[in-house]
DSSP file (Angstrom, degrees, kcal/mol; ACC not computed):
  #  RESIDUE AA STRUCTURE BP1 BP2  ACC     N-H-->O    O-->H-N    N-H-->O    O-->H-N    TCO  KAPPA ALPHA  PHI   PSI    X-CA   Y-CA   Z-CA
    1    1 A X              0   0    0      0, 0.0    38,-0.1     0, 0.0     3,-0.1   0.000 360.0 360.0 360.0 143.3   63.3   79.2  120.7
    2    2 A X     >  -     0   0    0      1,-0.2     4,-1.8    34,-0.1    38,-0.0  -0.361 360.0-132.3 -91.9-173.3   62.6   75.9  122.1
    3    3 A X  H  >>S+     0   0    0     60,-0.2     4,-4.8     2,-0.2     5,-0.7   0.863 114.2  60.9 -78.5 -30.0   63.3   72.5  120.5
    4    4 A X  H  >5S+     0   0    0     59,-0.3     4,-1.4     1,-0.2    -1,-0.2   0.948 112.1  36.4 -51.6 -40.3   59.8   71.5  121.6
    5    5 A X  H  >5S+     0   0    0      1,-0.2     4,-1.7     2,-0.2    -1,-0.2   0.953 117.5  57.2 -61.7 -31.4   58.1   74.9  119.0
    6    6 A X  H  X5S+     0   0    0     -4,-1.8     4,-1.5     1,-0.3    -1,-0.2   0.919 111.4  35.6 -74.7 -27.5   60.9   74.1  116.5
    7    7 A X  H  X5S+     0   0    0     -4,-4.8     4,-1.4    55,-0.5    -1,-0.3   0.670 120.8  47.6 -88.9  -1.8   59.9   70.1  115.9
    8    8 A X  H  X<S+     0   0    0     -4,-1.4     4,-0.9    -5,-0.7    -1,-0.3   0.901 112.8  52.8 -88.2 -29.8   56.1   70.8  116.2
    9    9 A X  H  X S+     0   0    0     -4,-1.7     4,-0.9     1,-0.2    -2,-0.2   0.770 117.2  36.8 -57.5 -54.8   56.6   73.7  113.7
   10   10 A X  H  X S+     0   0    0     -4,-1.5     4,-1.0     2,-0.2     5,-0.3   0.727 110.9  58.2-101.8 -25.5   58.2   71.5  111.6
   11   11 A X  H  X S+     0   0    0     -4,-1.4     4,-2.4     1,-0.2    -1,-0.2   0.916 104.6  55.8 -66.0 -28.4   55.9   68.3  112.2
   12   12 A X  H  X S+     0   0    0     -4,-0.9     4,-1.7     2,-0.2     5,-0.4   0.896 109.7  45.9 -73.2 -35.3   52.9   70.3  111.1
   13   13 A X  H >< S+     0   0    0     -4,-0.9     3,-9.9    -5,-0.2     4,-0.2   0.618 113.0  50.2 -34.8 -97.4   54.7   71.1  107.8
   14   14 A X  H 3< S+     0   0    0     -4,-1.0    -1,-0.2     1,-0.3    -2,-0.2   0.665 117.6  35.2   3.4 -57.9   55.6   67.9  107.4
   15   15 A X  H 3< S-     0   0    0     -4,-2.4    -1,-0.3    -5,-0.3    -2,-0.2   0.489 101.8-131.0 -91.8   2.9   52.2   66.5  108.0
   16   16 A X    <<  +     0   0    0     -3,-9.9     2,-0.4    -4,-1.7    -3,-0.2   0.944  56.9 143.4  24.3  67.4   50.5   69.5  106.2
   17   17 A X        -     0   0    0     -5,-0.4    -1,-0.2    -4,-0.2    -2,-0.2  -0.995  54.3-124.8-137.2 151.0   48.0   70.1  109.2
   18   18 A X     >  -     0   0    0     -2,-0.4     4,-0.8    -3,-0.1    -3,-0.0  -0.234  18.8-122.9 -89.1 168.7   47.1   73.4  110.0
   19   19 A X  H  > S+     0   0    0      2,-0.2     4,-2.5     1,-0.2     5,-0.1   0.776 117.8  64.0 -86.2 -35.6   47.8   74.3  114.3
   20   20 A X  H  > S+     0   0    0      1,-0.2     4,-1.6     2,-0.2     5,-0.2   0.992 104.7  48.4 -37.5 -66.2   43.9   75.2  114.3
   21   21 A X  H  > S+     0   0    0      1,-0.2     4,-3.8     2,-0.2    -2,-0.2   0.885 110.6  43.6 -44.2 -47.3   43.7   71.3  113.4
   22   22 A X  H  X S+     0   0    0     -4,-0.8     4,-4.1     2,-0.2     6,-0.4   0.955 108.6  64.6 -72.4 -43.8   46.0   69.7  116.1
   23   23 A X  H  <>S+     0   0    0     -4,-2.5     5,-8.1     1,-0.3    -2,-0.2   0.773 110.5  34.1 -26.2 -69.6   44.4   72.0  118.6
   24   24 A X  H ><5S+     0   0    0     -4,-1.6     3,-0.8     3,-0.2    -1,-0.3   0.657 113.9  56.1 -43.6 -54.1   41.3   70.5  118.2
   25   25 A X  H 3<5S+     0   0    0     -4,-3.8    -2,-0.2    -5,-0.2    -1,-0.2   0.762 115.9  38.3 -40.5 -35.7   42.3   67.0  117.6
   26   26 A X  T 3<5S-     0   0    0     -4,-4.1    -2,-0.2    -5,-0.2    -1,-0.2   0.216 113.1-116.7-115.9  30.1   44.0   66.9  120.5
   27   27 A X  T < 5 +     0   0    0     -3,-0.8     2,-0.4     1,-0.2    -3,-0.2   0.623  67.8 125.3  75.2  38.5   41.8   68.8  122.5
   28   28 A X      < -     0   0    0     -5,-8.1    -1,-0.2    -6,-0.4    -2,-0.1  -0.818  63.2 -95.6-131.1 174.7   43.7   71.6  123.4
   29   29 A X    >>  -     0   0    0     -2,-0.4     4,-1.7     1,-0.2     3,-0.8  -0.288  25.2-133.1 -81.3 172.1   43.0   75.7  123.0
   30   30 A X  H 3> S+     0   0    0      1,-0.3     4,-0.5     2,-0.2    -1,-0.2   0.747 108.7  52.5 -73.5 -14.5   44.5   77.3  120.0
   31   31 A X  H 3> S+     0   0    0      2,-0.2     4,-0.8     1,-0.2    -1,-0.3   0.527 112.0  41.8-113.8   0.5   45.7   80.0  122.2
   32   32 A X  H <> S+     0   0    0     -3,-0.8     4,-0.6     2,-0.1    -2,-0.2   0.413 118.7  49.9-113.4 -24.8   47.6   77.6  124.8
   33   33 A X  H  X S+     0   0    0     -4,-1.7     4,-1.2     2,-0.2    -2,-0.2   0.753 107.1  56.6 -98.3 -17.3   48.7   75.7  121.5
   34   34 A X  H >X S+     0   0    0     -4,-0.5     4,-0.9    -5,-0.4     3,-0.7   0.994 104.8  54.3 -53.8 -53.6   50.0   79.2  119.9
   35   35 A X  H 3X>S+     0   0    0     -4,-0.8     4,-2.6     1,-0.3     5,-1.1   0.835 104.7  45.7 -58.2 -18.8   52.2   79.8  122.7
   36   36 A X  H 3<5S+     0   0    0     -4,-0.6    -1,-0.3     1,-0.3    -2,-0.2   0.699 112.3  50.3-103.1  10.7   54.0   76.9  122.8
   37   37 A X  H <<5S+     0   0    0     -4,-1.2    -1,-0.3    -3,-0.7    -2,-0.2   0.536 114.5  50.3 -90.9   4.5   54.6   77.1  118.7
   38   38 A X  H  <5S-     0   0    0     -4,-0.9    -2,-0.2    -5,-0.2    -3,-0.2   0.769 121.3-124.5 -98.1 -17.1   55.7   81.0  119.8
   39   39 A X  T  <5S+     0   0    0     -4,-2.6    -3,-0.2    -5,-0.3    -4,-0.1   0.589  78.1 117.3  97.1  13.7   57.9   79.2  122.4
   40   40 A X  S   <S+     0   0    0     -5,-1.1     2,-0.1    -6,-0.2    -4,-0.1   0.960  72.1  31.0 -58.7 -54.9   56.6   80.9  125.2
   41   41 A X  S    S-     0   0    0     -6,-0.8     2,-0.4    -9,-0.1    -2,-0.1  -0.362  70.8-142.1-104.4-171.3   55.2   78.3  127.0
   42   42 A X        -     0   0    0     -2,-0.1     2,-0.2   -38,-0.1     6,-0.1  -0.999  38.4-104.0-136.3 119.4   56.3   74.3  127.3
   43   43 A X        -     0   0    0     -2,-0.4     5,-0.1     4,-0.1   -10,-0.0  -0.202  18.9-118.9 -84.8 161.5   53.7   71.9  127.5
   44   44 A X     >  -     0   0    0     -2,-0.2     4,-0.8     1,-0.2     5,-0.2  -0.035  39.5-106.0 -49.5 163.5   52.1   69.8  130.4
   45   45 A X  H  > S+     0   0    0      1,-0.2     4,-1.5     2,-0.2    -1,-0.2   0.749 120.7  56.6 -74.5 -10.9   52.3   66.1  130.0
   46   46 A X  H  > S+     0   0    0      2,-0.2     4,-1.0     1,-0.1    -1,-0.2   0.806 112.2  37.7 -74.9 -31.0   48.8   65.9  129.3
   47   47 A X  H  > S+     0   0    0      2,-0.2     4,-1.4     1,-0.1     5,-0.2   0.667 117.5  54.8 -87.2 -15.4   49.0   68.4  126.3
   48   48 A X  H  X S+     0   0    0     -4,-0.8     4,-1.2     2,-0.2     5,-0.2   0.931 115.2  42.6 -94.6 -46.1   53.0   66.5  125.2
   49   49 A X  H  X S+     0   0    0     -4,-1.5     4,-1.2     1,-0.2     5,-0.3   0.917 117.3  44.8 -72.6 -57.3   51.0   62.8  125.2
   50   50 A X  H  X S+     0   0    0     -4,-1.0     4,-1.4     2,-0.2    -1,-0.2   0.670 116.2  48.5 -35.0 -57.5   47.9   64.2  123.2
   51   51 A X  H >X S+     0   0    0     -4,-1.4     3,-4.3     2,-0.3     4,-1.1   0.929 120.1  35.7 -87.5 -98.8   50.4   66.1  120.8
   52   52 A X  H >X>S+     0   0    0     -4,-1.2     3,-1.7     1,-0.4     4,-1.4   0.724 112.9  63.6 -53.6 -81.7   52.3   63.1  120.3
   53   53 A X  H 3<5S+     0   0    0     -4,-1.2    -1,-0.4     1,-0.3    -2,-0.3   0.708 115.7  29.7   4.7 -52.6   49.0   60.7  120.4
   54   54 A X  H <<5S+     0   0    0     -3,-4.3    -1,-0.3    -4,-1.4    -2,-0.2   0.845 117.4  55.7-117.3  -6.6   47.5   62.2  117.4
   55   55 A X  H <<5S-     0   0    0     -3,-1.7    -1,-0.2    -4,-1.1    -2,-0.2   0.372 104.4-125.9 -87.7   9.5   51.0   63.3  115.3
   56   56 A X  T  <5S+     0   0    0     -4,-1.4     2,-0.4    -5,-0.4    -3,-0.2   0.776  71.5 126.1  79.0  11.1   52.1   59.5  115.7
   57   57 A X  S   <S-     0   0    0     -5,-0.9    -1,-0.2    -6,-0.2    -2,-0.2  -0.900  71.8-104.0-121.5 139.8   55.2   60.7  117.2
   58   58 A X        -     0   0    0     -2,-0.4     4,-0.4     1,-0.2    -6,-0.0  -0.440  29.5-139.2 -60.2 132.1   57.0   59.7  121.0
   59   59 A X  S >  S+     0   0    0      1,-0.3     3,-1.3     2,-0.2     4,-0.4   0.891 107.0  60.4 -70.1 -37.9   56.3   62.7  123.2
   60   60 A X  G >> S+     0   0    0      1,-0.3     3,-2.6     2,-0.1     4,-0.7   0.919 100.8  55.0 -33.0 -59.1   59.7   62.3  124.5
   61   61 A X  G 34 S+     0   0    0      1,-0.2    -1,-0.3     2,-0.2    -2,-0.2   0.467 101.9  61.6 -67.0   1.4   61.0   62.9  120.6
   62   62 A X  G <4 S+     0   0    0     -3,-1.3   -55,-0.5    -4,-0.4    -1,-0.2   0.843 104.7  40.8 -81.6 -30.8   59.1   66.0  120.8
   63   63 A X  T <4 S+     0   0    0     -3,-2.6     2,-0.3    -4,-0.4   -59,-0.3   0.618  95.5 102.8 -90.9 -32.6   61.2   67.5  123.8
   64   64 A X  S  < S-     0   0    0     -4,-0.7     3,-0.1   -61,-0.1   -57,-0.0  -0.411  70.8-127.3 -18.1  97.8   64.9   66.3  122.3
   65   65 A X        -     0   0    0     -2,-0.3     2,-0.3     1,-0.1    -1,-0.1  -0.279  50.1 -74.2 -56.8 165.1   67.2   68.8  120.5
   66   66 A X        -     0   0    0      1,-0.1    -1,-0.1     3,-0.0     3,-0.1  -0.531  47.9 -93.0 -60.9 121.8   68.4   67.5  117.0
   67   67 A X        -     0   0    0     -2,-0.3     2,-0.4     1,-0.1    -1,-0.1   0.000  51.1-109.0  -4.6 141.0   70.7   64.9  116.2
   68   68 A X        -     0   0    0      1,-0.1     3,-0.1    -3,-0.1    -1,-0.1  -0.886  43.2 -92.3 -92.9 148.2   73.7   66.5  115.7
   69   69 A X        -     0   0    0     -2,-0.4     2,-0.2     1,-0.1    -1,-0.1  -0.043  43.7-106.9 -31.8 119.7   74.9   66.6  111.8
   70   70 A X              0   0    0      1,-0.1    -1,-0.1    -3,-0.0    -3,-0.0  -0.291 360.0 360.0 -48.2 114.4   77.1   63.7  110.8
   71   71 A X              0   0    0     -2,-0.2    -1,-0.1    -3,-0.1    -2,-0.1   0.822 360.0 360.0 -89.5 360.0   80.3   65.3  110.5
């Protein structure tokens, strides 16, 4: 799995919006935004600014593994 499906996975929770939703807001297809929440694909850098553009989030921070746990 990549980091990029896990934090988009987790941003729509977060933001309770459906992937149907982002798709469309940020103008991309549902079956190009399925893969990359199945982790197939990775997205261009036009689909990573859109994606970040309309979830308020740095595109960069989308592509970033997790902080590691404070020990």
């Amino acid at each position: 799995m990549s980091f990029f499906a896990d934090k988009l996975r987790q941003l729509l929770f977060d933001k309770n919006l459906r992937p149907a939703e982002l798709a469309r807001k940020a103008k991309i297809s549902p079956s190009v935004l399925s893969r990359y929440l199945s982790g197939t694909n990775q997205p261009s850098t036009k689909n990573l600014i859109a994606i970040g553009n309309y979830l308020r989030v740095h595109p960069q921070s989308l592509l970033s593994p997790p902080e590691a746990p404070e020990s």
